[in-house]
C-alpha positions as CSV (number, residue, x, y, z in Angstrom):
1,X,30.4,-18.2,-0.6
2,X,29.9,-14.8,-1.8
3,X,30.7,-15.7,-5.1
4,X,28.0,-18.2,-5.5
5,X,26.1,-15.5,-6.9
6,X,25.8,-13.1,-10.0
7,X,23.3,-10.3,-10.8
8,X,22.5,-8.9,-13.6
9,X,21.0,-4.9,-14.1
10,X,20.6,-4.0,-18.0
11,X,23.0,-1.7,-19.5
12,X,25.7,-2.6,-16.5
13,X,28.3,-4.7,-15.9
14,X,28.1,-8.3,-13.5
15,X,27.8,-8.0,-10.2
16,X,28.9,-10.8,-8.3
17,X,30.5,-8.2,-5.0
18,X,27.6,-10.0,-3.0
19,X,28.7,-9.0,0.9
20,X,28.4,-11.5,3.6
21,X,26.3,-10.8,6.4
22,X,26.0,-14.1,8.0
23,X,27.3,-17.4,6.8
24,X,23.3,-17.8,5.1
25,X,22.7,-13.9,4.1
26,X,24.2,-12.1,2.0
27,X,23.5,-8.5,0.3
28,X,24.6,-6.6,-2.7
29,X,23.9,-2.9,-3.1
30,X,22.7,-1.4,-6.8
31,X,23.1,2.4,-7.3
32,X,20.8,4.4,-9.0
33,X,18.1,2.4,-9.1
34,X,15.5,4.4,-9.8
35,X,15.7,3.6,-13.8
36,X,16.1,0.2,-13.1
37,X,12.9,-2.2,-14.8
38,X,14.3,-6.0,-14.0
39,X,16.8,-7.5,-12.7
40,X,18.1,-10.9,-13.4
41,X,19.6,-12.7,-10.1
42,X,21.8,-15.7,-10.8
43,X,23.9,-19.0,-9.3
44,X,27.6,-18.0,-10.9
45,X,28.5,-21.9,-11.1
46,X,31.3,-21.4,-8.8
47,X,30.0,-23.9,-5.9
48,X,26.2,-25.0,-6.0
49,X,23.6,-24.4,-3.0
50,X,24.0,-26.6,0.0
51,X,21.5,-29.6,-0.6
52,X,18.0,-29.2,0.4
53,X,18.4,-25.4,-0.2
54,X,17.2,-22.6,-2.0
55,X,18.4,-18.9,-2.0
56,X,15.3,-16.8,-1.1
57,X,15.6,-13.3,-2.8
58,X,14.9,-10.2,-0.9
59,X,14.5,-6.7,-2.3
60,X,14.6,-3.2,-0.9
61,X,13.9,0.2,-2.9
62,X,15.7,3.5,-2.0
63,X,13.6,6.2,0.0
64,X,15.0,8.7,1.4
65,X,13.0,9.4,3.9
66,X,12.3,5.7,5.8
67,X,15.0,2.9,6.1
68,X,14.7,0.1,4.1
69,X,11.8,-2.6,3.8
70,X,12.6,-6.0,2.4
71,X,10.3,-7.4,-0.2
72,X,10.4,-11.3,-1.0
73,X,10.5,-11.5,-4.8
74,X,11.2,-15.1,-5.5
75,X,13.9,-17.6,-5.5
76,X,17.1,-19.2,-7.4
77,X,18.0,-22.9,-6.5
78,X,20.0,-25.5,-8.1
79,X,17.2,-26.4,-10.1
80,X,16.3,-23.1,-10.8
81,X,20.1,-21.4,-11.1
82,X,18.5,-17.7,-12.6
83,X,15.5,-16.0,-12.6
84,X,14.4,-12.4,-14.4
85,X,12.1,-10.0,-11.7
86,X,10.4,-6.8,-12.8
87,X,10.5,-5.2,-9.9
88,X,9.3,-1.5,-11.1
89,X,5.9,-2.2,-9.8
90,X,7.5,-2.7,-6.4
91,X,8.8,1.2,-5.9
92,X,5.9,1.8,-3.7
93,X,5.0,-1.7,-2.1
94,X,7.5,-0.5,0.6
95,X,5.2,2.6,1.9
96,X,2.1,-0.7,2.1
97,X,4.1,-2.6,4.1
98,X,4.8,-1.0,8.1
99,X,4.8,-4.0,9.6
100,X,5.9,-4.9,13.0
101,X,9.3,-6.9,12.5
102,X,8.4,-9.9,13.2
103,X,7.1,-10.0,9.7
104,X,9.9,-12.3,8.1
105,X,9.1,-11.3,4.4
106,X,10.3,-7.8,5.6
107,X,12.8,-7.9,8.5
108,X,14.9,-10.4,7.2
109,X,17.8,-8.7,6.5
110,X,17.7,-6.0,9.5
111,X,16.7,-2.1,9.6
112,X,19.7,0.2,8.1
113,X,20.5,3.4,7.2
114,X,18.6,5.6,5.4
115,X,19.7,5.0,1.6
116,X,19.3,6.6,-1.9
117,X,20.2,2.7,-3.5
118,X,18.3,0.1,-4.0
119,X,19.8,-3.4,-2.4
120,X,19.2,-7.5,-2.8
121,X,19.2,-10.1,-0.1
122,X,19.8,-13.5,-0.8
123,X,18.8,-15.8,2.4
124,X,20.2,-19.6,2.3
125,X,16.6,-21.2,3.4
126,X,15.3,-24.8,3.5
127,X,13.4,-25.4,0.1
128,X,10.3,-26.0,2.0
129,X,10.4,-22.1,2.4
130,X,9.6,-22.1,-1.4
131,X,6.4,-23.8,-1.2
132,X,5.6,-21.7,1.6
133,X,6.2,-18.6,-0.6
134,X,4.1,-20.1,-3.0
135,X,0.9,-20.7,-1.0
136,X,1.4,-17.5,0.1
137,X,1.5,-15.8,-3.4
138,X,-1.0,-18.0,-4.1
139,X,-3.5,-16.6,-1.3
140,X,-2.6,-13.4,-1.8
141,X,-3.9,-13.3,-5.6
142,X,-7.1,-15.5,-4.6
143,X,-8.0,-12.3,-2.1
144,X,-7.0,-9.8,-5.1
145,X,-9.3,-11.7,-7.3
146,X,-12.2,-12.0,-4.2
147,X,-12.0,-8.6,-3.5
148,X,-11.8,-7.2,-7.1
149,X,-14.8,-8.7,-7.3
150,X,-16.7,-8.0,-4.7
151,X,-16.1,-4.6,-5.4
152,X,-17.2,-4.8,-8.9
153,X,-20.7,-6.1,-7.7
154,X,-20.8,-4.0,-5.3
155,X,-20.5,-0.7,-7.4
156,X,-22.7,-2.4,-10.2
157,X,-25.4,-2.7,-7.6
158,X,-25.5,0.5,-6.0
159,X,-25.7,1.9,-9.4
160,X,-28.3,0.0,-10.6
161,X,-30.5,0.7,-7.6
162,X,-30.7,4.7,-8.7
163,X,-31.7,3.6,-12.4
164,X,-34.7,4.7,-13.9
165,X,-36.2,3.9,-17.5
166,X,-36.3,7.1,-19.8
167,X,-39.8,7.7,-19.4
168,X,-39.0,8.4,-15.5
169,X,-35.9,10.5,-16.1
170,X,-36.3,14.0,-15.0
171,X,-34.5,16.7,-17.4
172,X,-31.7,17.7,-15.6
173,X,-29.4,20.8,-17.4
174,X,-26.0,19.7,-16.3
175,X,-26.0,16.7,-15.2
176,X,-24.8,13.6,-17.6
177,X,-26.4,10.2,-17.8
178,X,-24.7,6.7,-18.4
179,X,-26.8,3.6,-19.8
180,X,-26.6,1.0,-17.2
181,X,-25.6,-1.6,-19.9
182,X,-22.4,0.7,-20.5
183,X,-21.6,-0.3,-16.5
184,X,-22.2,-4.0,-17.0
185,X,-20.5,-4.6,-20.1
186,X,-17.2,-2.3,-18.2
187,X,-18.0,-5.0,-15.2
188,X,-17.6,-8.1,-17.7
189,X,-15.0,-7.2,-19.6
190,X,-13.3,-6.2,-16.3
191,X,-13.9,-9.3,-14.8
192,X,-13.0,-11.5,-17.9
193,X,-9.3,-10.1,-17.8
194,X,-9.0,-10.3,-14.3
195,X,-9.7,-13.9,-14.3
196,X,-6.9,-14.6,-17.4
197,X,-4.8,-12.2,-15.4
198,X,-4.9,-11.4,-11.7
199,X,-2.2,-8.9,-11.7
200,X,-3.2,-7.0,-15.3
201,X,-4.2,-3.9,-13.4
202,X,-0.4,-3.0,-12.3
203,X,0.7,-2.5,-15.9
């Protein structure tokens, strides 16, 4: 069945040398990954998913100095036979993630060898697995957003207990002075994008 899938790295040929490791896992290897922006992971056409299925995709970033942690990126399906990830903002997610193995999003595919090339899993799951993923996505950017703001008010708060109209303020040689309005238009604008766009910080 390991030509059920294709994969797609700009400027290089279609891989499609997907290895099995189980009769519901199976893993493909990229080299020289380090350049690498997206990726676009695909159903070749050649036999579709079992029914009731969905191909969970797993990925792993080189470093050489820690074996491998797998990083749930999405899913293809037979509804859904491609998807494009950008998975450049993941390089480091790996050294946030030392978690015991029992975390599934990381273990799935196993500890290996230390490795200079990146690698994606595809896992054979239920489809319910996919709604599961989404909640969980879901969650995750509702606690960015929480704590992204939190923080915000936080910081506007603790600067606006040290402020002082300009008939208090001391002269001070060296020492520079920011309105406080400067600080709450930075918090509004701040908080305006991060409602449109939880995840606008990364880029």
């Amino acid at each position: 069945m390991s030509n059920v899938f294709g994969l797609i790295v700009s400027g290089r040929l279609v891989q499609t040398d997907f290895t099995p490791l189980s009769e519901t896992r199976f893993l493909v290897t990229i080299t020289e990954a380090d350049s690498i922006n997206h990726v676009a992971v695909f159903l070749t056409g050649a036999a579709p998913l079992p029914p009731g299925t969905a191909g969970m995709v797993y990925w792993s970033w080189p470093d050489p100095a820690a074996p491998p942690n797998w990083q749930l990126v999405g899913h293809i399906s037979n509804a859904k036979p491609s998807t494009i990830f950008k998975i450049s903002n993941l390089k480091k997610l790996h050294e946030l993630t030392s978690v015991p193995d029992e975390n599934k999003f990381i273990s799935t595919f196993g500890q290996q060898q230390i490795c200079h090339n990146a690698q994606i899993g595809i896992s054979i799951e239920p489809e319910a697995n996919v709604q599961l993923l989404g909640s969980f996505i879901a969650q995750e950017t509702n606690n960015y957003v929480t704590f992204a703001q939190k923080m915000l008010e936080n910081l506007v708060n603790f600067v606006a207990s040290f402020s002082v109209t300009q008939d208090q303020m001391t002269p001070t040689p060296g020492v520079s002075y920011i309105p406080l309005n400067t600080l709450h238009t930075w918090y509004q604008n701040f908080e305006r994008r991060l409602q449109q766009n939880p995840n606008f910080w990364k880029n």
